[in-house]
N, C-alpha and C positions, 0 to 999 in steps of 0.2 A: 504494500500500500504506500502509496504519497501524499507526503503531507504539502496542502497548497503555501508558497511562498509567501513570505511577511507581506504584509501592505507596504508597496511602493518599490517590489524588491525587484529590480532586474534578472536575479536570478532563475536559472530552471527551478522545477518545484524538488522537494528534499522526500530522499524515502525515510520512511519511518523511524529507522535504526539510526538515521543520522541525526535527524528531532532530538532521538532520545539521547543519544551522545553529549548533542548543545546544551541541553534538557542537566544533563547531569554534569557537566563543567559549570553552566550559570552557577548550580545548586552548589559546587563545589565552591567556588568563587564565595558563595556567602555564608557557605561553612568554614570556611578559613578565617573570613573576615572578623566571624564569631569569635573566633578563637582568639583572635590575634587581641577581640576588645572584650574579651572575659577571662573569667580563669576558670572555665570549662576545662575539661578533659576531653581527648580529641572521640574517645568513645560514646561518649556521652552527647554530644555534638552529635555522630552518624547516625545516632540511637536516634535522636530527638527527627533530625531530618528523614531517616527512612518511615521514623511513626509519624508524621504529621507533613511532611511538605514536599517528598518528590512525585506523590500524585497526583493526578488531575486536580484534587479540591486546591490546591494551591498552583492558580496559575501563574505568578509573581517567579516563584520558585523552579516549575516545570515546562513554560511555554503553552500551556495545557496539553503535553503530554509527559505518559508517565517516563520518568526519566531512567536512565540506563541505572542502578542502583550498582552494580560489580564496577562500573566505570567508576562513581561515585566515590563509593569506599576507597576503590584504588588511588584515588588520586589525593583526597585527603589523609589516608594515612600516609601515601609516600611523600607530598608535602611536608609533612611534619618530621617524619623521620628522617630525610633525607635535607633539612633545614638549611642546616650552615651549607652544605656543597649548591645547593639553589644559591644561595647569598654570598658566596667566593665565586661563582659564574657570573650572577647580575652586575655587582658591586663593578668590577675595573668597565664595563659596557656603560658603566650614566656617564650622560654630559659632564664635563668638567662641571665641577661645582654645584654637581646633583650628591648627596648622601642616600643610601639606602635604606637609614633607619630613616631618613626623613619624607619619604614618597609618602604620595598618598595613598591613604591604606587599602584602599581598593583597587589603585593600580600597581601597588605590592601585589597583593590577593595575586592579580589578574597577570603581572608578569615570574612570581614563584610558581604559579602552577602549570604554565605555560614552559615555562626553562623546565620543571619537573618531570613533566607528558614528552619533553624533548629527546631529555635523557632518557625513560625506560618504556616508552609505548614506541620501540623504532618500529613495527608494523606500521603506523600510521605517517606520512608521508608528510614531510615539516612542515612544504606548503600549508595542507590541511591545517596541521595543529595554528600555526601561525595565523591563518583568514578567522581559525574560531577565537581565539583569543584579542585578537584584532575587532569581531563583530562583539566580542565582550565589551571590549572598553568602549567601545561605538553607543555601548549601551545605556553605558556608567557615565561619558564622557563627551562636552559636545568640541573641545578646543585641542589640541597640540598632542594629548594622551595616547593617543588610537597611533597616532604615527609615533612616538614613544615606544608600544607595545610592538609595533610593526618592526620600527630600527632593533630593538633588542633581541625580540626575538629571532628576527634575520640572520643575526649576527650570534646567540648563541648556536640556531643551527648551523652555521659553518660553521662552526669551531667543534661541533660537538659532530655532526654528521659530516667531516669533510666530501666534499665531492656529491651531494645530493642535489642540492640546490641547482648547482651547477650542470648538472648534467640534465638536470631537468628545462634547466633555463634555454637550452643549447641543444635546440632543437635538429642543427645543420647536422653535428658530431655523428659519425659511421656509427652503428650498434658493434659493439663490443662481443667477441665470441665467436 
């Protein structure tokens, strides 16, 4: 099944499984946030969001649909665990006389879980990762953030994938093999 494109979206329409992907990054995005402005426990936090907000009754949370929950978990607990090497990747990428502790906390959220998914979901294609977390901050963000989100994470996928981007980019290049 497909799900009909946002209002105003030039894109083809999304099939389901990828709703529910977005669905469960948004939700991630403001499980972390929780985290980051409480002293929740990261379990307690998954708990709360799979009883109460990655289904449909919460459209805010899920897009109205129900959100990928394994994607979910995965990316908030590897967020947290995986902290500091998120934060020695983003850190030397901000603008000169950007600090790390000092972002804003949501495009924190939005570029740690982004550098995160970079690192350990290599099935999914950096492009991809990067357009979702990109359409995150779009979400969060109407000024200078979304192209923030875009520079960094561009740039942690090369350095983390060498040779993806590029070969994706470079369309002329002979196939290999």
């Amino acid at each position: 099944m497909i799900a009909p494109p946002e209002a105003g979206s030039k894109r083809r329409p999304r099939h389901r499984a990828t709703v529910r992907h977005s669905a469960a990054r948004l939700a991630a995005v403001q499980a972390v946030y929780q985290l980051e402005m409480t002293d929740s426990s990261t379990g307690s936090v998954i708990d709360e969001f799979v009883a109460h907000r990655l289904g449909q009754s919460d459209v805010e949370a899920s897009r109205g649909a129900n959100a990928n929950e394994a994607l979910f978990k995965e990316l908030v607990r590897g967020v947290e665990i995986r902290t500091d090497e998120v934060k020695d990747i983003i850190e030397p990428l901000l603008a000169s006389g950007w600090r790390y502790d000092r972002l804003d906390v949501i495009l924190r959220c939005i570029l740690r879980l982004g550098t995160f998914e970079m690192l350990s979901r290599i099935e999914v294609p950096a492009k991809v990762i990067i357009r979702e977390y990109v359409d995150l901050a779009n979400a969060f963000f109407s000024e200078s953030e979304p192209g923030v989100v875009n520079g960094i994470l561009d740039r942690v996928a090369r350095n983390t994938r060498p040779g993806e981007l590029e070969s994706r980019d470079d369309k002329s290049a002979p196939p290999v093999g």
